[in-house]
Every structure is written in C-alpha cells, then in structure tokens.
NUTIPA-846001 format. One record per atom (N, C-alpha, C): residue in one letter; chain; atom name; residue number from 1; x, y, z. Coordinates in pm, whole numbers, plus 32768, in hexadecimal, padded with zeros to 4 digits. Example, Ala and Ser with C-alpha at 12.3 -4.5 7.8 and 13.67 -1.06 7.14 Angstrom:
{bavo a&vexse A&sedo N&titor 1&u 8527&v 7DC7&w 830C}
{bavo a&vexse A&sedo CA&titor 1&u 84CE&v 7E3E&w 830C}
{bavo a&vexse A&sedo C&titor 1&u 8528&v 7EB6&w 830C}
{bavo s&vexse A&sedo N&titor 2&u 8505&v 7F1F&w 82C4}
{bavo s&vexse A&sedo CA&titor 2&u 8557&v 7F96&w 82CA}
{bavo s&vexse A&sedo C&titor 2&u 850A&v 8003&w 8313}
***
This chain:
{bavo x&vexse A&sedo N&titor 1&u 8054&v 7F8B&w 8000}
{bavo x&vexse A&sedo CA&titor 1&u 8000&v 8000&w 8000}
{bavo x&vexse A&sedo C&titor 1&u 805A&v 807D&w 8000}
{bavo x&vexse A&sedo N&titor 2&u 801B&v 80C4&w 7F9E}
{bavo x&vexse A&sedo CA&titor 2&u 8072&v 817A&w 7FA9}
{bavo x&vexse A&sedo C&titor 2&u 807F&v 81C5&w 8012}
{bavo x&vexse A&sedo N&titor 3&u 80D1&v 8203&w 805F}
{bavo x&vexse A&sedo CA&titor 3&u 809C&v 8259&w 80B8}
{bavo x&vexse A&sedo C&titor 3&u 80EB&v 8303&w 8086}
{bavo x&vexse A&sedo N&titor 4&u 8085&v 8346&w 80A5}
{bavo x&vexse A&sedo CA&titor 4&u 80C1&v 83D2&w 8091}
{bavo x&vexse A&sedo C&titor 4&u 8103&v 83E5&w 80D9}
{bavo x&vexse A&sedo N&titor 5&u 818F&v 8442&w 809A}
{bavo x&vexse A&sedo CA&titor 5&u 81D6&v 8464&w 80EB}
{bavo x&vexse A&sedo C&titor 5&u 81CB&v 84E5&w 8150}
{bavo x&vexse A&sedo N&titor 6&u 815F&v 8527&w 8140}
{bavo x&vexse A&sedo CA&titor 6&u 815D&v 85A9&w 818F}
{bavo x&vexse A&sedo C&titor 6&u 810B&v 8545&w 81EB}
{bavo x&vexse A&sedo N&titor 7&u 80B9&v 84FB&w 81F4}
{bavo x&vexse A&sedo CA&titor 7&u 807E&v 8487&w 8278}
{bavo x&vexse A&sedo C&titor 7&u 80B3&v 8447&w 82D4}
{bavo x&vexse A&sedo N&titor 8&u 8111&v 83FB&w 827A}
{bavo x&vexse A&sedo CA&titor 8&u 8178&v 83A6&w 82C9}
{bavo x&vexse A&sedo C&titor 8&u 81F5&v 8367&w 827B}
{bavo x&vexse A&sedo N&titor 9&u 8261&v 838D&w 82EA}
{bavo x&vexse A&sedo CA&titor 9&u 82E0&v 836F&w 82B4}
{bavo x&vexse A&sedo C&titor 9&u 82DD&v 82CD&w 82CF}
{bavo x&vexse A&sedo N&titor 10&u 8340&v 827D&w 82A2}
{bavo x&vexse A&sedo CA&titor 10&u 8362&v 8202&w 82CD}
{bavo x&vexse A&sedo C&titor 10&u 83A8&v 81F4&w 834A}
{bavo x&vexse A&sedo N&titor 11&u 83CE&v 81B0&w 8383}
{bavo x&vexse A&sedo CA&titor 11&u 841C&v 8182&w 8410}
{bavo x&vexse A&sedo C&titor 11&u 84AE&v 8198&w 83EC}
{bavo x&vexse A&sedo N&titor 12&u 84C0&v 81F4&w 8427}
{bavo x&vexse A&sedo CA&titor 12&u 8553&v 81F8&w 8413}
{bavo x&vexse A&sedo C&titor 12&u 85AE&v 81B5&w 8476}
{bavo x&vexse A&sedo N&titor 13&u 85FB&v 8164&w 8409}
{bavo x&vexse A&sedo CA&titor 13&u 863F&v 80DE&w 83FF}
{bavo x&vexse A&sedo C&titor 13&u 86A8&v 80DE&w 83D7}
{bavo x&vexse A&sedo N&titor 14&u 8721&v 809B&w 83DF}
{bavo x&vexse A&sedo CA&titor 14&u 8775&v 80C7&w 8399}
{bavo x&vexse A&sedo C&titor 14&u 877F&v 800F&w 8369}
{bavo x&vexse A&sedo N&titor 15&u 879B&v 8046&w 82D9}
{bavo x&vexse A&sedo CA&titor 15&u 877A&v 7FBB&w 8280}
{bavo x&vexse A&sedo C&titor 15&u 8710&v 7F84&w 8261}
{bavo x&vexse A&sedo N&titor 16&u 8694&v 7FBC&w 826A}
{bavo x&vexse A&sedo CA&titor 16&u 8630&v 7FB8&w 825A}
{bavo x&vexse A&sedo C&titor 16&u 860B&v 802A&w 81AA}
{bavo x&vexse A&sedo N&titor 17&u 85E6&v 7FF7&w 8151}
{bavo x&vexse A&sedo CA&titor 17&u 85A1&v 8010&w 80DC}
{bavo x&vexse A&sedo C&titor 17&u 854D&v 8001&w 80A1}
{bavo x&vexse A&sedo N&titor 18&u 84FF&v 808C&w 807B}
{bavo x&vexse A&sedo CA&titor 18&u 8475&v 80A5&w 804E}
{bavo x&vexse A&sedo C&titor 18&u 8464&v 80A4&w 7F8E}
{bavo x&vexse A&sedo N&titor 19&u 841B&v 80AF&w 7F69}
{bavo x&vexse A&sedo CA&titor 19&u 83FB&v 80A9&w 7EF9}
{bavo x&vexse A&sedo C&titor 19&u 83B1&v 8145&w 7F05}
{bavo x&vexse A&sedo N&titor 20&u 83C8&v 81C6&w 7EA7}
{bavo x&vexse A&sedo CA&titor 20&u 8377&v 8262&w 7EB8}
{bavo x&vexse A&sedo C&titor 20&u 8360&v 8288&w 7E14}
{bavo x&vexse A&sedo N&titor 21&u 8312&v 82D6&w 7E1D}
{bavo x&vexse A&sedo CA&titor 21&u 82DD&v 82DB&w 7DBA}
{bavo x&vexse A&sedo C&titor 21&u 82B3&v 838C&w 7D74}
{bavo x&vexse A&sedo N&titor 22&u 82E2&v 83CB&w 7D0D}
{bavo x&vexse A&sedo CA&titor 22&u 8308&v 8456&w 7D23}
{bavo x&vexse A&sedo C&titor 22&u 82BE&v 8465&w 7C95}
{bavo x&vexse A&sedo N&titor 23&u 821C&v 8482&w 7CD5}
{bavo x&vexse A&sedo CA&titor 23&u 81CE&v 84B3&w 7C99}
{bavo x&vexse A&sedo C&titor 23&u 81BC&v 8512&w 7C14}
{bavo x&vexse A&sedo N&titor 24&u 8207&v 858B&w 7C47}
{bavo x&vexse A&sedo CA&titor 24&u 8203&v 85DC&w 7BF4}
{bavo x&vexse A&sedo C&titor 24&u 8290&v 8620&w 7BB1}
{bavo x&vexse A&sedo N&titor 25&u 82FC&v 85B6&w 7BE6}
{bavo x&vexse A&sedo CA&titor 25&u 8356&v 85C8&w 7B71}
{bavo x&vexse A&sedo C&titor 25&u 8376&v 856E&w 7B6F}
{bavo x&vexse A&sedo N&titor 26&u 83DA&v 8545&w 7AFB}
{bavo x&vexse A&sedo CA&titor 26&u 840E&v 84B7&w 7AA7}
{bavo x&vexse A&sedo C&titor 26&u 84A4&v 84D8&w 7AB7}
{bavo x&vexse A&sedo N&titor 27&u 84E6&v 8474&w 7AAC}
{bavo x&vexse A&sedo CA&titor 27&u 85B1&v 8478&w 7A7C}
{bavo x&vexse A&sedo C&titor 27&u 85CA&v 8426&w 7A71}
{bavo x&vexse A&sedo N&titor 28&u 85D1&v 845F&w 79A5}
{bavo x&vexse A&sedo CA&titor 28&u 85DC&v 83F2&w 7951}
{bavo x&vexse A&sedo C&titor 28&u 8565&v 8392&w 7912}
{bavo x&vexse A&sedo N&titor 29&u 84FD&v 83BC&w 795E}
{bavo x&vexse A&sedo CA&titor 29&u 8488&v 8390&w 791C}
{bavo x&vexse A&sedo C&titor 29&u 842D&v 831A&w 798C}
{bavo x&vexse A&sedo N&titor 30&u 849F&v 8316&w 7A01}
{bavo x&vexse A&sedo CA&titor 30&u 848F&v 82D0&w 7AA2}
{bavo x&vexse A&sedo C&titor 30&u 8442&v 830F&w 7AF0}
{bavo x&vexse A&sedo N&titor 31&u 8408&v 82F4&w 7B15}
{bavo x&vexse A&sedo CA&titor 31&u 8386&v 8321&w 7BA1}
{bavo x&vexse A&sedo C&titor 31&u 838B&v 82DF&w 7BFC}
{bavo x&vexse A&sedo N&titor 32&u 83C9&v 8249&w 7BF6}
{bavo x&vexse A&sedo CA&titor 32&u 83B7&v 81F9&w 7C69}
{bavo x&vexse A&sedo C&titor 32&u 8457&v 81C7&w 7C7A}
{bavo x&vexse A&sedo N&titor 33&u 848C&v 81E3&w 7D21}
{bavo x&vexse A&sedo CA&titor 33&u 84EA&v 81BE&w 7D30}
{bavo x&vexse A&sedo C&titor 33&u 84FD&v 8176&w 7DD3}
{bavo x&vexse A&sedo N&titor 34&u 859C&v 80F4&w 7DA8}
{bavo x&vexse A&sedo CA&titor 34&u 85A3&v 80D6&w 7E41}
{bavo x&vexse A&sedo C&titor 34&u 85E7&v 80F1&w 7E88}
{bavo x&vexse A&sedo N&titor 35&u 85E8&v 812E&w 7F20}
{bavo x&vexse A&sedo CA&titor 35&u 8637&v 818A&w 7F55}
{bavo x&vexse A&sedo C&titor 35&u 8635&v 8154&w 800F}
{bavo x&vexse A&sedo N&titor 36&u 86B3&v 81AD&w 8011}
{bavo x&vexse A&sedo CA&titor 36&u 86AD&v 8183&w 80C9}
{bavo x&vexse A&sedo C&titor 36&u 8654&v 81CE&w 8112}
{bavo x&vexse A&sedo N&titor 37&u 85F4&v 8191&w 815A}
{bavo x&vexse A&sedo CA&titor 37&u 8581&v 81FD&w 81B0}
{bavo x&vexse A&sedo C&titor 37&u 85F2&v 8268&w 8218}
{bavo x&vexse A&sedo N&titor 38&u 861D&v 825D&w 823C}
{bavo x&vexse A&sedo CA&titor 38&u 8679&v 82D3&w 8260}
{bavo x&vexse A&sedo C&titor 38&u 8675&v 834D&w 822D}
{bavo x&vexse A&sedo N&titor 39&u 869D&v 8332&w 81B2}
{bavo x&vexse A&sedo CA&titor 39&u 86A1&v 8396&w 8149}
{bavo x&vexse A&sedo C&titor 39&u 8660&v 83DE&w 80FB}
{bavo x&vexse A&sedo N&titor 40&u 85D9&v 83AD&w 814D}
{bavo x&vexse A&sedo CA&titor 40&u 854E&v 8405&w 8127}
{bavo x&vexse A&sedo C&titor 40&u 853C&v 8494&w 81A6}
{bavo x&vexse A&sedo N&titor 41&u 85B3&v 846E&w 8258}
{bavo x&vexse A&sedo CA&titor 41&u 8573&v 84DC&w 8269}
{bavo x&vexse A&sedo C&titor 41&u 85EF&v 8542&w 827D}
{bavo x&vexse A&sedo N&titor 42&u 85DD&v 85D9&w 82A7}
{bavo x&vexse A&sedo CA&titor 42&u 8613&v 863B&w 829D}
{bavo x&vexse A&sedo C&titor 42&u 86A6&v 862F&w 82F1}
{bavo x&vexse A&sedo N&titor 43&u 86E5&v 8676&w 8285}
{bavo x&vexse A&sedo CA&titor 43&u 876B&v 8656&w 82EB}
{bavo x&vexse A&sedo C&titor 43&u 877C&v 86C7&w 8344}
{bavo x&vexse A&sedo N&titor 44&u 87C9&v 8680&w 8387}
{bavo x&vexse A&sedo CA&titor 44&u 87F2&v 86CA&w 840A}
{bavo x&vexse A&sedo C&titor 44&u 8868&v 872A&w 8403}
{bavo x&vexse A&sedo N&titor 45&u 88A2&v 8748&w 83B2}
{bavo x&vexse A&sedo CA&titor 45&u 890F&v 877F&w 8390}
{bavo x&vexse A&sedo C&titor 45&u 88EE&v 87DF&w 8316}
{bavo x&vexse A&sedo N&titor 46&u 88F7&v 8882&w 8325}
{bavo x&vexse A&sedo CA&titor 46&u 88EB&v 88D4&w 82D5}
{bavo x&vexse A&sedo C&titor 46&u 8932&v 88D7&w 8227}
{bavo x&vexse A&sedo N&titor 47&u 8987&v 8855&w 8263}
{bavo x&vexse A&sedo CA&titor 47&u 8A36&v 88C7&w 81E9}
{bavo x&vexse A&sedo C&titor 47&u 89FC&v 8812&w 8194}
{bavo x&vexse A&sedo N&titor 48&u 899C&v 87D7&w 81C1}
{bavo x&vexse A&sedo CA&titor 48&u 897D&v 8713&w 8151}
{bavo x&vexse A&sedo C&titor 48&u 891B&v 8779&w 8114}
{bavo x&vexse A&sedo N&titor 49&u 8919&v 8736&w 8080}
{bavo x&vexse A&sedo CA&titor 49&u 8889&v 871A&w 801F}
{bavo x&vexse A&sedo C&titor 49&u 887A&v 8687&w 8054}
{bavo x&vexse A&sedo N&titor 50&u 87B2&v 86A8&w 8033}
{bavo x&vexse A&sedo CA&titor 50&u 8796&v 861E&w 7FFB}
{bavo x&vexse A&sedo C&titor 50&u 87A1&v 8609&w 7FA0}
{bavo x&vexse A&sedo N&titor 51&u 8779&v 8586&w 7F94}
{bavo x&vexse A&sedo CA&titor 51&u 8750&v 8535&w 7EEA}
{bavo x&vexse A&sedo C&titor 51&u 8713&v 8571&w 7EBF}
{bavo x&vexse A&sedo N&titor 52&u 8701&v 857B&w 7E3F}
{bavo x&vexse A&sedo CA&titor 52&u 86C9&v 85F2&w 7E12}
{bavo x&vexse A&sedo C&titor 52&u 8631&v 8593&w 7DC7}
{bavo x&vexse A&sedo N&titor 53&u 8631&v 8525&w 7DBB}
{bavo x&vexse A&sedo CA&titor 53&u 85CF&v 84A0&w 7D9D}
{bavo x&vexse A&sedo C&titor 53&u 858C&v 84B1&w 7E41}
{bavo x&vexse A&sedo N&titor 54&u 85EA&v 848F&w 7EA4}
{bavo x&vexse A&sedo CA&titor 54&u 857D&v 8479&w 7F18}
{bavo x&vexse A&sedo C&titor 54&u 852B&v 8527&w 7F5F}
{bavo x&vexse A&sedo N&titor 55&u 8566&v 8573&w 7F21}
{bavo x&vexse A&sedo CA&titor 55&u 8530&v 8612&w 7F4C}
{bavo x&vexse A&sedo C&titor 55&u 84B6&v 85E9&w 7EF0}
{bavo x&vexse A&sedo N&titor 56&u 8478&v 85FE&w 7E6B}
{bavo x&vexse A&sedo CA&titor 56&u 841F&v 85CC&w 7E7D}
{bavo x&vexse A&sedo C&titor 56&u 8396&v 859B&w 7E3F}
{bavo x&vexse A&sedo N&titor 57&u 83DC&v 8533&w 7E8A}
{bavo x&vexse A&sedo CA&titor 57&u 83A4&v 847E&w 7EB3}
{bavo x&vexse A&sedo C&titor 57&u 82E6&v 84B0&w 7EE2}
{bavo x&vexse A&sedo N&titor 58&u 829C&v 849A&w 7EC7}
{bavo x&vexse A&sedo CA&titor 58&u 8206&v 84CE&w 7EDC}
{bavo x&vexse A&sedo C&titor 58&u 81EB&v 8423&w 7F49}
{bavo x&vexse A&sedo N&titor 59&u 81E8&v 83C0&w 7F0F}
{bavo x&vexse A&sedo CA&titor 59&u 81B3&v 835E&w 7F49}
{bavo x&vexse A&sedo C&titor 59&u 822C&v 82E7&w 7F68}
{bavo x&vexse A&sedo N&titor 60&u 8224&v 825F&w 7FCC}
{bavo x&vexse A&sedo CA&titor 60&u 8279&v 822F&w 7FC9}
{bavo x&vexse A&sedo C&titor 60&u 8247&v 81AD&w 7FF0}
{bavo x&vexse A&sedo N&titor 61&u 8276&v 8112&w 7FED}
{bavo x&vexse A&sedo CA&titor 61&u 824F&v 80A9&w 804D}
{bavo x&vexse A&sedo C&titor 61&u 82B4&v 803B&w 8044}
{bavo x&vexse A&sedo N&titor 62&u 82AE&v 7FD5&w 8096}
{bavo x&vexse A&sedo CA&titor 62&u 8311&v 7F95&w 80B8}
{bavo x&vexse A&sedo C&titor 62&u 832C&v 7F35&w 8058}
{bavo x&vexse A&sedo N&titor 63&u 8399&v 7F0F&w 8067}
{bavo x&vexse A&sedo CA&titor 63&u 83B2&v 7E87&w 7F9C}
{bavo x&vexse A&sedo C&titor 63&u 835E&v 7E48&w 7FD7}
{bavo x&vexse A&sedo N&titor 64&u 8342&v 7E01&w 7F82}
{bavo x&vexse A&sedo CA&titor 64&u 82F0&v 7D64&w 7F6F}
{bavo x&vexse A&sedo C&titor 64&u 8389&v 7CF3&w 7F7E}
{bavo x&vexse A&sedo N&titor 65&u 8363&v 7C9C&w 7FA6}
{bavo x&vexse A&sedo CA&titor 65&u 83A2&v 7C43&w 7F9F}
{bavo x&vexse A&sedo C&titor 65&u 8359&v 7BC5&w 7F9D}
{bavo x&vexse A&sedo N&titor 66&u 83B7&v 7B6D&w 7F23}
{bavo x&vexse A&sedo CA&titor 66&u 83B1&v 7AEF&w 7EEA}
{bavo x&vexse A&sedo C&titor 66&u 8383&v 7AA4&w 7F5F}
{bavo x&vexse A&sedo N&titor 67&u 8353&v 7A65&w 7F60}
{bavo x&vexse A&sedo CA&titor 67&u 82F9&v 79C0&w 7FC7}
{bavo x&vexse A&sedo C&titor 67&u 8354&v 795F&w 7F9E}
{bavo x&vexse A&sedo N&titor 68&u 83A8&v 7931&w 7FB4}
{bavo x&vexse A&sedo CA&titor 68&u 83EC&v 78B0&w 7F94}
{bavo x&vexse A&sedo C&titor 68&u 8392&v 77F2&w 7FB4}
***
C-alpha cells in the first residue's frame, strides 16, 4: 500500500528500504525508485543536500518480498 509522504514517513531504520514514488517529476523518464528510508527524512546538518529523487518522493511503501 502507498503512503503519502506528507502523512507518514517510514521507520527510520538503518538498512531498512522503501520503494517512493515522485509524482510530479520524472529522471530520465523514472518516477519510481528504491531507496534507504533514512533518506527520505531531513537532514540534520545545514552544509548536506538531499537526494534530490528522495526531496521529492510524494508517496512511498515497503518492497515486497518474494515467498520462497
């Protein structure tokens, strides 16, 4: 399931990765990308950019994973 990102961030985790999804712009013709949930929220440090894919990311949810 999607969740917006102005609703709710993911659990920040470290090693933990979301699948986000950037509505209203493309790069490269990509809208959907997979990324570290970390890196969806604001950094703490004035002098970092973010990702410029996870700045912005409109919706996001957790991979799917294979059932073996």
């Amino acid at each position: 399931m999607w969740i917006k990102c102005s609703e709710q961030l993911p659990p920040y985790e470290e090693g933990l990765r979301v699948l986000i999804h950037t509505a209203e712009h493309d790069f490269a013709g990509k809208k959907f990308f997979d990324v570290k949930a970390i890196d969806l929220y604001p950094l703490s440090h004035p002098d970092e950019t973010m990702n410029e894919v996870c700045e912005v990311a409109t919706h996001w949810c957790e991979r799917p994973y294979l059932a073996l």
